[in-house]
Structure formats: C-alpha cells, structure tokens
C-alpha positions as CSV (number, residue, x, y, z in Angstrom):
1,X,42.7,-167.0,74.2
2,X,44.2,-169.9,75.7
3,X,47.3,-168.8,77.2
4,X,47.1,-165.4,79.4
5,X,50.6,-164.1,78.6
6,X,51.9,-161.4,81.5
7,X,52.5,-158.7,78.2
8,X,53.3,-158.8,74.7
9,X,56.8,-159.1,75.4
10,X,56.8,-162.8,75.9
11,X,57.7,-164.9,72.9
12,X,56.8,-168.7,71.8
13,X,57.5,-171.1,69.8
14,X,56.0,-174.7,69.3
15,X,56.6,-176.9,66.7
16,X,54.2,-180.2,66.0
17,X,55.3,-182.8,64.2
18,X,53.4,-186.6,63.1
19,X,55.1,-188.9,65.2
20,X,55.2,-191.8,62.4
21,X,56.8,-189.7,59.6
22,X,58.5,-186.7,60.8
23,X,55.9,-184.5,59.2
24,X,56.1,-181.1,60.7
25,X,52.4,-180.8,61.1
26,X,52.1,-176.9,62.5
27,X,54.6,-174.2,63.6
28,X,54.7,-171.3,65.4
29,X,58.1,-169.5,65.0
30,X,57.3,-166.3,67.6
31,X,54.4,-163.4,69.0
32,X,53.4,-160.5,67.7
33,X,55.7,-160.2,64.8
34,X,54.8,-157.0,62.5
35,X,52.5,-157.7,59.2
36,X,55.2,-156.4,56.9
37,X,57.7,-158.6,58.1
38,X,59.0,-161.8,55.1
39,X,61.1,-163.5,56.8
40,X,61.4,-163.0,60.7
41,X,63.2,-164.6,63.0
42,X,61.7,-168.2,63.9
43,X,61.9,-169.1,67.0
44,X,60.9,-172.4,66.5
45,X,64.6,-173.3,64.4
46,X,66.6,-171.2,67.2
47,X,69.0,-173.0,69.1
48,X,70.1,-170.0,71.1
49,X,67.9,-170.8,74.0
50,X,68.6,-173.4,76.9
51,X,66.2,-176.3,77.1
52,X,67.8,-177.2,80.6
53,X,65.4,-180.2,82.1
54,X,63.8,-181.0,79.3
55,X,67.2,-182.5,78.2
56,X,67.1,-185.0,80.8
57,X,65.4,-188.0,79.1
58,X,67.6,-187.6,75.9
59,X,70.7,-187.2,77.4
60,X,70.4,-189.3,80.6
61,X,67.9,-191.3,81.2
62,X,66.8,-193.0,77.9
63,X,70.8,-193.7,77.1
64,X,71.0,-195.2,80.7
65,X,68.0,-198.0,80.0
66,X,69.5,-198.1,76.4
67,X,72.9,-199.0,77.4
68,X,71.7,-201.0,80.6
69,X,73.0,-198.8,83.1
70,X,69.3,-198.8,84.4
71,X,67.2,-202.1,84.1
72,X,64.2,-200.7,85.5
73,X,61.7,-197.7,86.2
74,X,62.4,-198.4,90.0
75,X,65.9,-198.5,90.1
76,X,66.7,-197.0,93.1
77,X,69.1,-193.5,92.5
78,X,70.8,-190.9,94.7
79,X,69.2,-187.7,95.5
80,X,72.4,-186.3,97.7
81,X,75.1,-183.9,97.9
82,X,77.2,-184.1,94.6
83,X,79.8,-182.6,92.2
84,X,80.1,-182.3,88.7
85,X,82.8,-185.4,87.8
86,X,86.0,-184.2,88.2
87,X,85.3,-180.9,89.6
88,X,84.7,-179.4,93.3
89,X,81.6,-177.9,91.9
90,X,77.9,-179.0,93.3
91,X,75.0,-180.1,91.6
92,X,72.2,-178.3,92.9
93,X,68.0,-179.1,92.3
94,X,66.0,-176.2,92.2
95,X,64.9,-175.9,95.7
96,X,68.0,-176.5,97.3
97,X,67.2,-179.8,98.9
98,X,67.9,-183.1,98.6
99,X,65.8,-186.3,98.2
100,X,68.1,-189.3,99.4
101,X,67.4,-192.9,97.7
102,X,64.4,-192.4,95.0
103,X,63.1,-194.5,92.3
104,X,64.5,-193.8,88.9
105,X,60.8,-192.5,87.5
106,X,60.1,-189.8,90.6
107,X,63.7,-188.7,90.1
108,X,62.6,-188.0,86.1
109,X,59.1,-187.1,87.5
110,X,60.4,-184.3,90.2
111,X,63.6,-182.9,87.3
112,X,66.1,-184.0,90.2
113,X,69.1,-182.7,88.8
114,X,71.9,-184.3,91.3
115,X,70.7,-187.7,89.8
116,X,70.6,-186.7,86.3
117,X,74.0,-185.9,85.9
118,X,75.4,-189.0,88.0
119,X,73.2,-191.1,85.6
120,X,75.0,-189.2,82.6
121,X,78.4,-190.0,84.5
122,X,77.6,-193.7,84.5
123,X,76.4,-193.2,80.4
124,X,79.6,-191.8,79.9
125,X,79.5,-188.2,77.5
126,X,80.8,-190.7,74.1
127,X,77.6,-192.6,74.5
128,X,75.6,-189.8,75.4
129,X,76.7,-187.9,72.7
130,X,76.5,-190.6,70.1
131,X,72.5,-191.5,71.4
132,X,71.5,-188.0,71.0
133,X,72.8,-187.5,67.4
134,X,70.9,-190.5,66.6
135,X,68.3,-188.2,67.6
136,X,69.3,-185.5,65.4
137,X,70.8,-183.5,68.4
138,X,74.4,-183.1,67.9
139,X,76.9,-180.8,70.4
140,X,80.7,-179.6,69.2
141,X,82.0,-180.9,72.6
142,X,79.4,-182.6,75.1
143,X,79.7,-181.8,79.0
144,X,78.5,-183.3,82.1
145,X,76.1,-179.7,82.7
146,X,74.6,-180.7,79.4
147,X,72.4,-183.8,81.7
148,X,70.6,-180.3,82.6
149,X,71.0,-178.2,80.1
150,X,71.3,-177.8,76.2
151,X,73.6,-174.7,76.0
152,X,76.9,-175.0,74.0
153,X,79.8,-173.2,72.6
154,X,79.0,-172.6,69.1
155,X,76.3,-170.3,67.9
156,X,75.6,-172.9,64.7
157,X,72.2,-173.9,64.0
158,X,73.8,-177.4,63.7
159,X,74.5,-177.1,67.3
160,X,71.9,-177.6,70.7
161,X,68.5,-177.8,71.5
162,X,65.2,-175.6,69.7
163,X,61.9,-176.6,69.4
164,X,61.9,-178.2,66.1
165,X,64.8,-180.7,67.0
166,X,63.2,-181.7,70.3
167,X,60.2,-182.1,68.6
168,X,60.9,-184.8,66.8
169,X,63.2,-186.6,69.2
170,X,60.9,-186.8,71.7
171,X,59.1,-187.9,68.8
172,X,60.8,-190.9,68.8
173,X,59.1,-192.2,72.2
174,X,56.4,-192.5,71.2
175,X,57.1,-193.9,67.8
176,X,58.9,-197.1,69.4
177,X,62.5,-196.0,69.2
178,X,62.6,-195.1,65.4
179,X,63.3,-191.1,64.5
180,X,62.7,-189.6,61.6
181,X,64.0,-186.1,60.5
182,X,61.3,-183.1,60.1
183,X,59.8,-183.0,56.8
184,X,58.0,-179.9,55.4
185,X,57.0,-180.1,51.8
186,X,55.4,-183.8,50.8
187,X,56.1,-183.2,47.3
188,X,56.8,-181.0,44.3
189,X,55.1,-180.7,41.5
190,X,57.0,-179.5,38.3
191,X,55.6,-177.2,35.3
192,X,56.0,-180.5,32.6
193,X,53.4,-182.1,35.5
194,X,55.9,-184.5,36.8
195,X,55.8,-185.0,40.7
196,X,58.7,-185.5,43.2
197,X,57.7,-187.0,46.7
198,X,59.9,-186.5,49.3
199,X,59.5,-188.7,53.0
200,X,62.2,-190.0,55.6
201,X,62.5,-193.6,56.2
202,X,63.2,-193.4,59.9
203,X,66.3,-194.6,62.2
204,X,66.1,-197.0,64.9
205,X,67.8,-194.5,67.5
206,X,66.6,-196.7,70.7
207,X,64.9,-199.8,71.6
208,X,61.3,-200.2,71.6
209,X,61.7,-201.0,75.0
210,X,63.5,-197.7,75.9
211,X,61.0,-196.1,74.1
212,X,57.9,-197.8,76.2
213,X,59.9,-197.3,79.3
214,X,60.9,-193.5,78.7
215,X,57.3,-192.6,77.8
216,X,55.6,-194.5,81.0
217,X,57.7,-192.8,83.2
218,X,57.2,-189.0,81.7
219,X,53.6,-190.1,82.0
220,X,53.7,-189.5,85.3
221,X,55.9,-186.0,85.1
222,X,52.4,-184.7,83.3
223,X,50.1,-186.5,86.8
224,X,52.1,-186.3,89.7
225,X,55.5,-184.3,88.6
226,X,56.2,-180.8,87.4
227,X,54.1,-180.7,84.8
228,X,50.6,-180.9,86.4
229,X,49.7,-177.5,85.2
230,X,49.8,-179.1,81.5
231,X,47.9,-181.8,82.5
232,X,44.5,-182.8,79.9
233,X,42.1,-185.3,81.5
234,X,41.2,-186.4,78.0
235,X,44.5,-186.7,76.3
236,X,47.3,-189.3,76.4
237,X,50.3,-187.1,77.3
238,X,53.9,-187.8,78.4
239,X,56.5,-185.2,78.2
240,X,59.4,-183.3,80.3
241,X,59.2,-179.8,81.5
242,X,62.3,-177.1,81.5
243,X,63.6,-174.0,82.5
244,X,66.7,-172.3,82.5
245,X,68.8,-170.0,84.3
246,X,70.5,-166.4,83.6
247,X,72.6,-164.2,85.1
248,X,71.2,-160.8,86.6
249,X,71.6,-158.9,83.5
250,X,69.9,-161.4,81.4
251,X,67.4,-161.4,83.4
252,X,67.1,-157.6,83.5
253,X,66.7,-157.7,79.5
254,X,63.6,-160.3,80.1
255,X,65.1,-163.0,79.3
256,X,64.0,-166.3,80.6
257,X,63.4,-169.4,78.8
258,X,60.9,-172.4,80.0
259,X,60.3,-175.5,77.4
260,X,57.6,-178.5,77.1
C-alpha cells in the first residue's frame, strides 16, 4: 500500500494520460466501490469537485506569459492586501499573511492567491476564458474567484474542472503548447475484419515558450513549494497542488477536496 488513507471513506480519482497523443493511459474513477456494481460513479469524469489552486497556471499564469502580461519567470508581483476587481471583498492566502514584492515563479511555487487573481485581472476573464477552452476547460460564465478555484454555476459535465480534463491540459506543458483531447479506444475492429483507428491531431493552445516557462516554474512547486510531500528524487516532475474550501456543514458530511 502506497497511500495510508485515514479510513475507507476517503475517495480518489487519478487519471493518466500520454502526453504526445491524449491517450488516456490508466484511470481510477473512486475507492472501495462494491463488486456488483456496472457502472459506478467515476470520479475521475466528475466535475462537481473544486480544483481551487491547481487552477492557477491554466487560468492565470500560463495566459499572462501567453498574452505578454508577464515576460519573465522573475517578474516581480504583489503579495498585499487586495480585493476581488470591482468588489470590497479581500483576497486572502491560506495563512492569512501577506508576502509583499515576489518573483512570479515563488508566487506560483507558494499558491499565493492575492497575486493570482491580480494576474487574472491584468489577463482579463475573455482571454482567460478563451485560453482555457483551448484547453478543453470551458465555464458558462468565467469569474475573477475562478484564478483559485474551478467551481461554477452549472452542474454539466461540459462545465469545470475533474481529473480527466486537467489531465490532459496540464498535459499540454509538457507537450510544448499542443493539446490533444483524451482518447480511450485506439481502434475498432468490425465483424467483416475491417478496422477503424481513431487519434486526435492536437491544437496549439500555447506557445512552446509558455509551455517551457509554465513547466520550469511548477518544477520548483514539487522542490521548494507546496508540493514537497510529492516530491520523487528520480523522476522529472512539475505540477500544481490544490485544495478547496467548504462551509461547516460540508465539512461535517466529510467533504473536502485536495488535487495534484
């Protein structure tokens, strides 16, 4: 056992995909689901859970290098007291505290959220909106609390955030800025022996250099940032970690989410 889960309540879901085709290479849809059950809930297609930080690169930080809001990994950001645009509401990090001036890749490294959602300010939601659904992420109405989080109105499937569709749009990193949709079935195979063979093409949804620059700096979110506890010596690894809040009740009913 490689995990030590708390209790058998806890679900999962993962879903691994081949970075060069879309290929959905293994997936793990939920826990201790009973033998007799056909067609369970998968987790891993769900959309009804927030992916709150782990939005950050896709919403914020790879449209800001994309669109040139951000030139470089050490562009200085702010780390301070703000509001969500337009509102008197604050933006608050996790601990309550505030960084001041920090370089672009430790705000991404440390899930600073005030900075995350100024960059998604300077984006602007169209071209957020329009960079993720290259990305085959796609929101009825897009918000600035979406730079942290992935929740939305609609209960559609087409709609937010699950662990298939993140999958292959962080996929997209580390393919140089071309996405490709998940694939499960490589072919079909008819009774008169004839064969059908089905594979994506790919998108450009960023530039390579986006891409390069996004996976350098989440690089260091795996060695120095908040996800050290994923951390494998031996493996080339860039990601962005995530958790998300509930209200009391929610949280009474065990529900909590955190994504990789």
């Amino acid at each position: 056992q490689y995990v030590s889960y708390p209790d058998d309540d806890l679900q999962v879901a993962s879903t691994v995909v081949d970075v060069s085709n879309g290929k959905v290479i293994a997936q793990l849809g939920a826990r201790h689901q009973a033998s007799n059950v056909s067609f369970g809930t998968n987790q891993a297609v769900e959309t009804n859970r927030d992916w709150g930080s782990t939005m950050k690169p896709i919403t914020d930080y790879a449209p800001a290098i994309e669109y040139g809001v951000y030139d470089s990994t050490a562009t200085m950001v702010n780390d301070i007291p703000y509001n969500y645009p337009g509102t008197s509401i604050p933006v608050y990090n996790w601990d309550r505290a505030y960084f001041g001036n920090i370089t672009l890749q430790y705000a991404l490294q440390q899930s600073r959220n005030v900075p995350a959602v100024e960059t998604l300010n300077k984006v602007g939601l169209d071209r957020a909106k329009n960079f993720l659904n290259g990305l085959g992420i796609d929101y009825p109405s897009i918000h600035y609390s979406n730079a942290i989080s992935s929740n939305t109105t609609e209960s559609s499937k087409q709609y937010g955030a699950s662990s298939e569709k993140m999958a292959t749009a962080y996929a997209a990193f580390a393919n140089g800025g071309i996405y490709h949709k998940p694939m499960y079935i490589n072919k079909v195979v008819f009774s008169d022996g004839s064969e059908k063979e089905f594979s994506d093409s790919g998108t450009r949804a960023m530039k390579e250099t986006t891409a390069y620059m996004m996976t350098e700096m989440m690089k260091t979110v795996l060695t120095y940032g908040t996800g050290r506890g994923a951390y494998l010596p031996w493996l080339p690894q860039a990601g962005k970690t995530g958790t998300s809040n509930y209200t009391d009740e929610e949280i009474e009913n065990h529900i909590k989410t955190s994504q990789f």
